[in-house]
C-alpha positions in Angstrom: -14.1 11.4 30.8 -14.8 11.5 27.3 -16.6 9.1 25.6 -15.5 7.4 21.8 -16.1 4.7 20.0 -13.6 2.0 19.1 -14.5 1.0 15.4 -15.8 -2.5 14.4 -13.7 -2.6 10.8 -15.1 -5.6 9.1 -16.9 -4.8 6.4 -16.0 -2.6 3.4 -13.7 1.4 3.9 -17.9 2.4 3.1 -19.2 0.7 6.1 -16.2 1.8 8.6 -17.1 5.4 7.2 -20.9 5.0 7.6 -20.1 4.3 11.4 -17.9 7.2 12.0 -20.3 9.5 10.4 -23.0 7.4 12.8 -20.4 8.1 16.1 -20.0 11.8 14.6 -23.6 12.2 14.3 -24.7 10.5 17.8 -22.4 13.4 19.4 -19.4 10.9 20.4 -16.1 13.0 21.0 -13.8 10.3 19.1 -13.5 7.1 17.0 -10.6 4.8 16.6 -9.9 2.4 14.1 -7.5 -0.5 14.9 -4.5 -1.7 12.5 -4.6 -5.7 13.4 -4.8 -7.2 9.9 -7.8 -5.3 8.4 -7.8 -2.0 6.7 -4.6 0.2 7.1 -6.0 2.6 10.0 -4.3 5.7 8.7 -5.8 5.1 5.1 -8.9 4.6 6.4 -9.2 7.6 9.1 -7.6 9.8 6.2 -11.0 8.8 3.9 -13.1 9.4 7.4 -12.0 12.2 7.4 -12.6 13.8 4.6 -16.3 12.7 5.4 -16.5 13.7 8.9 -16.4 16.9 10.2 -15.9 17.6 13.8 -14.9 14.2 15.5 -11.4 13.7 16.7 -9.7 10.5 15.2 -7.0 8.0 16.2 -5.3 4.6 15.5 -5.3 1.8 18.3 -3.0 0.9 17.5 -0.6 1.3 14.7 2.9 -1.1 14.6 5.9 0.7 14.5 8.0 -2.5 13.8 8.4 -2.6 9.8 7.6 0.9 9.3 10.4 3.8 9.3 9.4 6.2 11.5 10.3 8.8 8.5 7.6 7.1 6.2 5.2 6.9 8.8 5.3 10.5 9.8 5.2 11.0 5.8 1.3 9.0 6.0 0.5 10.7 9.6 1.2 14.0 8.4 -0.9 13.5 5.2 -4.0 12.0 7.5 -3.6 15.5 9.7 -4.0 17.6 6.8 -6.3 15.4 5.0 -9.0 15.4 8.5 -8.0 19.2 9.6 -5.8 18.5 12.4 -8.2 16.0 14.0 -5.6 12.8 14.2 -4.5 11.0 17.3 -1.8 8.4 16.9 -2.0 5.4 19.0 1.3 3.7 18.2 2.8 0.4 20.0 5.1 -2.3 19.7 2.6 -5.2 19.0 3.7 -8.4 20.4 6.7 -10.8 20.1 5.1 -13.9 18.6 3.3 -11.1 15.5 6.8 -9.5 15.4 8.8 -12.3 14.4 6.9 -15.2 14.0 4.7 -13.2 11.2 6.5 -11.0 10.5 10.1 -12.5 10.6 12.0 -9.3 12.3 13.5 -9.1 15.4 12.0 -7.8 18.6 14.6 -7.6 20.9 15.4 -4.5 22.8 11.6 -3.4 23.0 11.9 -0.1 24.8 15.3 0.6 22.8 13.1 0.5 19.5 10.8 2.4 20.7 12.6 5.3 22.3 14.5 5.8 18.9 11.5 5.7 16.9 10.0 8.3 19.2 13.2 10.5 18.3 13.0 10.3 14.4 8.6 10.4 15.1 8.5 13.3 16.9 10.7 16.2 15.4 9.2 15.1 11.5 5.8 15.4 13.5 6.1 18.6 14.6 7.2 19.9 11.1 11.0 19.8 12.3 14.0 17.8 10.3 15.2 15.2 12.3 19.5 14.1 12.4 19.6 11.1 14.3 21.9 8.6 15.0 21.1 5.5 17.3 21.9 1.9 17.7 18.6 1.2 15.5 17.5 4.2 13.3 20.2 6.6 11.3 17.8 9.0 9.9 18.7 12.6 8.8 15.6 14.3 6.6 12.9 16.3 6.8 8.7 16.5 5.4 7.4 19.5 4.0 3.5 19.0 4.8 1.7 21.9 5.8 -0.3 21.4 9.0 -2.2 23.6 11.4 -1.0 21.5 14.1 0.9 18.2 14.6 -1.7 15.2 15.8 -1.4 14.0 19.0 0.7 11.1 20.1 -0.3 8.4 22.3 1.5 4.9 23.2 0.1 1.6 24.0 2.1 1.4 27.0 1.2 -1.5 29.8 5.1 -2.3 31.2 6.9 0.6 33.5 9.4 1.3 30.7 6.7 1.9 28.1 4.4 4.2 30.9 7.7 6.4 31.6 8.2 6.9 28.1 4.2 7.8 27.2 4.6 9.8 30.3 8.1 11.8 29.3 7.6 12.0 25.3 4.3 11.5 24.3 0.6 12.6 25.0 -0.4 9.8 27.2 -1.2 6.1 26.6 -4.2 3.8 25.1 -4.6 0.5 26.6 -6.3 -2.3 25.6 -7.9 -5.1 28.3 -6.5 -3.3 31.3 -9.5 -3.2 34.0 -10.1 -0.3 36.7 -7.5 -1.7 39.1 -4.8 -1.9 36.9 -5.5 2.2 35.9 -5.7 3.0 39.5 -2.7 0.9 41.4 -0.4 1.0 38.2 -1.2 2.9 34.7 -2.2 6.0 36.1 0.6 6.3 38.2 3.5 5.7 36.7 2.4 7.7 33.6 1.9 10.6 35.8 4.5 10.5 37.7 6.9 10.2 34.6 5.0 13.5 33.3 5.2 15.6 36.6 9.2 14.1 36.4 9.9 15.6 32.8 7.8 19.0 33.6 4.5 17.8 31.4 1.0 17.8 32.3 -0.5 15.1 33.2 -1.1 12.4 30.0 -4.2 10.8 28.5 -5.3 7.9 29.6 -7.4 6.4 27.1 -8.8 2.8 27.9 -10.4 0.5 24.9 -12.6 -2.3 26.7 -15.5 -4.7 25.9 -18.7 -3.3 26.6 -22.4 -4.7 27.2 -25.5 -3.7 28.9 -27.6 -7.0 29.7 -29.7 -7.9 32.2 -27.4 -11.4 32.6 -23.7 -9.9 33.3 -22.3 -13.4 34.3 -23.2 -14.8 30.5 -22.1 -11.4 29.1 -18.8 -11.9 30.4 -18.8 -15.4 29.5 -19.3 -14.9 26.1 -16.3 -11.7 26.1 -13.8 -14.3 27.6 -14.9 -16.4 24.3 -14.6 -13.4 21.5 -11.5 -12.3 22.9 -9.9 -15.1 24.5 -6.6 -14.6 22.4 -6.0 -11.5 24.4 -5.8 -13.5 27.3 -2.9 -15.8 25.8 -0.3 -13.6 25.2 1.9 -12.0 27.6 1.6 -8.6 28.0 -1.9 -8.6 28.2 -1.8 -11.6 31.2 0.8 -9.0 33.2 -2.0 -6.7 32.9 -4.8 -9.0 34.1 -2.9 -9.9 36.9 -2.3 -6.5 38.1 -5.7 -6.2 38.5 -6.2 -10.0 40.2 -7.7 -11.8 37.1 -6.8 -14.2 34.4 -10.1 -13.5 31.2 -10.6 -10.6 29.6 -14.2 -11.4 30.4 -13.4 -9.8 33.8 -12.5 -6.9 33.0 -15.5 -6.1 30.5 -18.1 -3.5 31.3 -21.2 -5.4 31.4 -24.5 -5.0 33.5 -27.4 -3.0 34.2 -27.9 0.4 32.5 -27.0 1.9 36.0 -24.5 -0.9 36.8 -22.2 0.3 33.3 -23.2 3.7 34.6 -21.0 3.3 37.9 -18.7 0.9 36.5 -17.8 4.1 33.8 -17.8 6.8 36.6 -15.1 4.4 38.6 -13.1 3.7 35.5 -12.7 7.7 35.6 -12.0 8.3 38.8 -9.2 5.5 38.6 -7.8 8.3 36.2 -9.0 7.5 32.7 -9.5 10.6 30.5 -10.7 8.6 27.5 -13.2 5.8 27.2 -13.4 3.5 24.1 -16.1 1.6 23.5 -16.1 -1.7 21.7 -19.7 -2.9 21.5 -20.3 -6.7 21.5 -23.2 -8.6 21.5 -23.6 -10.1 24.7 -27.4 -11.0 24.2 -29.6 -9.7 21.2 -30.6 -6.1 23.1 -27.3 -5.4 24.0 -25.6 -3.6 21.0 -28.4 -1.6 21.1 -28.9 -1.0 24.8 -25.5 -0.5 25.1 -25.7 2.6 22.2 -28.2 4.5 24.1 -26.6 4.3 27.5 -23.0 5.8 26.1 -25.3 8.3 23.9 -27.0 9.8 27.0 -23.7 9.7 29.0 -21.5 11.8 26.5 -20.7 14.8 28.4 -22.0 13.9 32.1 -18.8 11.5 33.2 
């Protein structure tokens, strides 16, 4: 399982690059940056990576509700050239109360949007024009930006819809507070068995979670069911939880002993992750720092 950071993006573009040349430096294999309502990831990743050299970057992820899938090839494509084919797009269909209540559109027909975005994405991505005419999208045009190869594509994909697409069409899914259970009984398998359906190898599986090491794991996950309690309120993420018999994203964090992280990791691969991404928070005052050695030392053995 390889072993990446997931980007802390407060702060200015100059400290989000300082800590992908840190995760670059400290041998990680990837760093994603997440597109909530801070930075614009691709901007950012296409600045990293003009400063960065050899780690692979993604987006965790990106909207694609209010951005034409024609436009946003147009930015992914200039990202890929701009960090030498090192760009992974995490993309997703964010939630229904950010779709409409924010933003004012309509999210209905989910896995409709999606699947025609995929077919006006992936063509442009792969440096082919694109005529295409669905209930949503109507797109007929092409890019002309040179790439050595198109970045990979993964979707935030928790319901059976979304899996069988990631597994069918794309390289694989990113997830976000989905525990070990829920990659062994549900993610992992339906994702696979949608590749081995459409003739595809087998999909990433790339897993962003909260992670500590502490010597007190019942206040470390105390204090993750506080910082990212609004996970646990909205509905896709609850389905989630309950696959894997809990209700706080505090239960599904990696927290514990330097050994206890150390098999929690090693299980969280053999339930079928490929990818882990780490989101560092500070469950006591040692933790951060703790928690940077551990991974450090793991890179490469998991």
């Amino acid at each position: 399982m390889r072993i990446g950071i997931f980007a802390d993006t407060s702060g200015t573009i100059d400290d989000i690059v300082g800590r992908a040349q840190e995760a670059e430096r400290d041998g990680f294999q990837s760093f994603w940056v997440s597109h909530i309502f801070g930075p614009d990831a691709l901007t950012a990743l296409a600045v990293i990576g003009q400063k960065t050299s050899r780690i692979e970057l993604g987006t965790s992820v990106v909207p694609v509700y209010g951005r034409h899938p024609h436009a946003f090839a147009q930015q992914a494509l200039t990202t890929q050239a701009a960090s030498g084919g090192r760009l992974t797009l995490g993309i997703g269909l964010s939630h229904q109360v950010v779709v409409e209540n924010m933003w004012g559109l309509s999210y209905e027909k989910p896995a409709v949007h999606m699947r025609e975005y995929l077919s006006v994405l992936i063509p442009l991505l792969h440096g082919e024009p694109v005529s295409y005419s669905g209930e949503i999208f109507r797109v007929n045009a092409g890019l002309q930006i040179p790439v050595t190869k198109p970045p990979g594509l993964v979707l935030a994909a928790l319901a059976p819809a979304m899996l069988r697409m990631a597994g069918e069409r794309a390289d694989g899914t990113v997830t976000w507070m989905t525990g070990i259970k829920a990659i062994e009984t549900h993610i992992a398998p339906r994702l696979n068995a949608a590749a081995e359906a459409a003739g595809r190898p087998r999909g990433r599986i790339c897993v962003g979670l909260p992670i500590a090491v502490t010597d007190d794991p019942t206040g470390a996950r105390e204090r993750a069911a506080q910082m990212f309690q609004m996970y646990g309120q909205l509905p896709n993420y609850q389905r989630v939880l309950a696959k894997a018999g809990v209700k706080s994203p505090g239960d599904v964090a990696i927290v514990g002993s330097e050994a206890e992280v150390e098999e929690q990791l090693r299980a969280l691969a053999k339930a079928g992750a490929t990818d882990f991404l780490a989101v560092h928070f500070p469950a006591d005052p040692d933790a951060i720092e703790r928690t940077s050695a551990l991974l450090k030392r793991l890179v490469g053995s998991i």
